[in-house]
N, C-alpha and C positions, 0 to 999 in steps of 0.2 A: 640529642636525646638517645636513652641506653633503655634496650626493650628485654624482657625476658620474658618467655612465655613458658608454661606448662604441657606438656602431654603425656598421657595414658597411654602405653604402650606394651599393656599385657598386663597380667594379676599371676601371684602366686599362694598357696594355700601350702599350709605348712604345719605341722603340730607347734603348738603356741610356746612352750617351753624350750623349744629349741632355737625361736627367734629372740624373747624376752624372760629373764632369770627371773622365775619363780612363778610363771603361769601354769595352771593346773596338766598335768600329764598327758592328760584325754581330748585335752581341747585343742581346736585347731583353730587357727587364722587365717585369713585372705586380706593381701594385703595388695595395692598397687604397686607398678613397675612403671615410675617418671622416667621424662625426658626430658630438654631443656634445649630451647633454641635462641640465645642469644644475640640481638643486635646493635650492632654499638659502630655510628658511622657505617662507612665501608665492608664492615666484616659481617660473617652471620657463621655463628660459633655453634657449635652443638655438645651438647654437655650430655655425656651416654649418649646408647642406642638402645635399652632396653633389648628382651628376650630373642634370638633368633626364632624366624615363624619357622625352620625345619624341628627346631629343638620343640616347639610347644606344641607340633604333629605327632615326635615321636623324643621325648627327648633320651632314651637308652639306645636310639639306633643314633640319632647323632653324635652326643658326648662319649655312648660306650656304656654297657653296665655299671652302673654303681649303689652302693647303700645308701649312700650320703645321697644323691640324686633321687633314690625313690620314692624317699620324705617331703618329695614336691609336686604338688599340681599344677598344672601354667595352661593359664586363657590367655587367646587374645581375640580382642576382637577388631582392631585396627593395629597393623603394625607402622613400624618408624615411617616407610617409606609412602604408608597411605596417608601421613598427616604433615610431613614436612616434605618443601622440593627438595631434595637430595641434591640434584644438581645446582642450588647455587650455595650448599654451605661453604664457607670459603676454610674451616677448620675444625676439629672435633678435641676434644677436650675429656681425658677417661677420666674418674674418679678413683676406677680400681680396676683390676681384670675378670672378675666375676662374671659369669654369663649372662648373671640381668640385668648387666652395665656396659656386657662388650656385645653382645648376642647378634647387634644389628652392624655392628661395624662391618660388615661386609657388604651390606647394602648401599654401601656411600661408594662415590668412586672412587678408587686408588688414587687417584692427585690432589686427596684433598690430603693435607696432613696433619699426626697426631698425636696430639702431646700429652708425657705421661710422664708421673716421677721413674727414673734411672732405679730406683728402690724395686719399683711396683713392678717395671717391666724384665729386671734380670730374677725377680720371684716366679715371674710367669714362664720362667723357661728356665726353669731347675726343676728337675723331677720329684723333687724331695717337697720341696716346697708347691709345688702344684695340686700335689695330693693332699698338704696339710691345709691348704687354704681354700682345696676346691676350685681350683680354676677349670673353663673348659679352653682349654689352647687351641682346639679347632678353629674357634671363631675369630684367633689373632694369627695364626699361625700364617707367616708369608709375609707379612704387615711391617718386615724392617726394614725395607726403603723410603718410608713416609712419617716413621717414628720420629716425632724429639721430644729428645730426653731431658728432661729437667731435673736439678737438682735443691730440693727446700723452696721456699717460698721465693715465689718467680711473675714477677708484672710480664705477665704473657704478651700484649701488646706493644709494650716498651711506652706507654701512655697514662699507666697505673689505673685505666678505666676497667680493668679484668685481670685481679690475681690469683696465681694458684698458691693454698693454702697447705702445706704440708699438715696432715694428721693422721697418722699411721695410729695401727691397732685392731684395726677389724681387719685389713693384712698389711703386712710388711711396708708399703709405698701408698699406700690413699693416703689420697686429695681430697680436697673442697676448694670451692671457686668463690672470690668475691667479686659480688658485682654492684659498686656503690653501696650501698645500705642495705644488698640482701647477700647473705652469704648460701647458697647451692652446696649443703653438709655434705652430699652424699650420706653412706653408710657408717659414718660418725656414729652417730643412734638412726635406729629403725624410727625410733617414735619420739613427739617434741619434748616426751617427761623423761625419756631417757640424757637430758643436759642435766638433771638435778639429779635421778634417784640411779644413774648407773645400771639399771638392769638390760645389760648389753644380749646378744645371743651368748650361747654358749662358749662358739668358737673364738676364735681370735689372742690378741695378746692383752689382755684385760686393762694391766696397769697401765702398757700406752693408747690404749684408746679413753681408759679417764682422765691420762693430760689431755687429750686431743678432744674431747667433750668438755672439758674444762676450758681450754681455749676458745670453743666456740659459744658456752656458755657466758663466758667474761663479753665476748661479744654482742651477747643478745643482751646481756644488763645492760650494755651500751649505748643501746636503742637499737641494732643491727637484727633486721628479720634474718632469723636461720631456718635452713627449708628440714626438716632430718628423711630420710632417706624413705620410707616409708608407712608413713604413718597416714590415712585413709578421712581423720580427721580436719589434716589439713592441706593434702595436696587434692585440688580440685582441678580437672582439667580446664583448658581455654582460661586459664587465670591470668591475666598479664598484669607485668610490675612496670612503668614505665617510669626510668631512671632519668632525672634532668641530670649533666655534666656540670 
């Protein structure tokens, strides 16, 4: 039996038009920051870390001054390490490098190791790219002796009970995770109507992130639950899916 559970591990608040194309200028959103703890056999996987709690104290003294950063608010009221044991994850699983996906990785301990597409992780450490996509590399930086790197879609376990999904476009190297009949979108789309009507954030590479919503869309016609990234409607914490094999 293949488990995945839900957790809430901080909120963001953000003016609405710069998460989803074409919401009014003046309005803002608060949306949640998931986590994912999968178990499958032997292993117990974790999918993100959601926000650093130094970052949601202060987040210009941790990442540094930025524009792009001051267009955000961040709560938390439980972080990663208050809801999951850290010590027995046996592996972590990024999506992308974005801070409200790597934020906790430092919380976990350095033996655990973690995989991430070769795309995602050589964008995270080019300077050109870092600023274009907004990465905070504080919260990876040190992190490449426990890295592996993956290249396109990749049966992580060698078992095909958990694969990684290449879908780039919201940056360079996201992923999504399938796990039996729920696929974990990550940052695909923020929201579940973002698989049909495309209204991505601003950022990103548009045209490939509507293959990569497109493919995850072709899956959800397929009867395939897709989680999208944060959407407040339907990621409900302590939700668990439990996968028969």
């Amino acid at each position: 039996m293949t488990r995945i559970e839900l957790f809430n591990v901080g909120w963001l608040t953000a003016p609405a038009a710069l998460i989803r194309k074409g919401e009014p200028q003046r309005e803002t959103i608060r949306f949640p920051v998931p986590a994912y703890l999968v178990e499958t056999g032997e292993h117990r996987i974790l999918i993100d870390t959601g926000l650093n709690p130094a970052a949601v104290a202060d987040p210009a003294a941790h990442y540094g001054p930025s524009d792009a950063l001051s267009l955000f608010g961040f709560e938390q009221e439980l972080t990663l390490a208050d809801q999951v044991d850290l010590g027995t994850v046996t592996m972590v699983v990024l999506t992308h490098l974005h801070w409200d996906h790597v934020g906790g990785l430092p919380q976990v301990p350095t033996s655990v190791p973690v995989a991430i597409q070769r795309t995602e992780w050589a964008a995270g450490h080019d300077r050109t790219m870092v600023q274009t996509n907004g990465y905070g590399p504080r919260d990876y930086a040190g992190d490449e002796a426990r890295i592996v790197l993956v290249d396109g879609d990749h049966d992580l376990l060698g078992d095909g009970s958990v694969e990684l999904l290449l879908t780039p476009g919201h940056t360079p190297g996201h992923q999504s995770v399938r796990v039996g009949d729920v696929v974990l979108g990550g940052d695909v789309v923020h929201f579940a109507s973002g698989l049909d009507d495309h209204r991505f954030p601003i950022f990103g590479d548009h045209p490939a992130q509507a293959r990569s919503a497109d493919r995850l869309r072709g899956l959800r016609d397929a009867g395939v639950t897709v989680l999208p990234g944060h959407d407040v409607d339907v990621l409900h914490p302590g939700v668990v899916w439990p996968l028969s094999r």
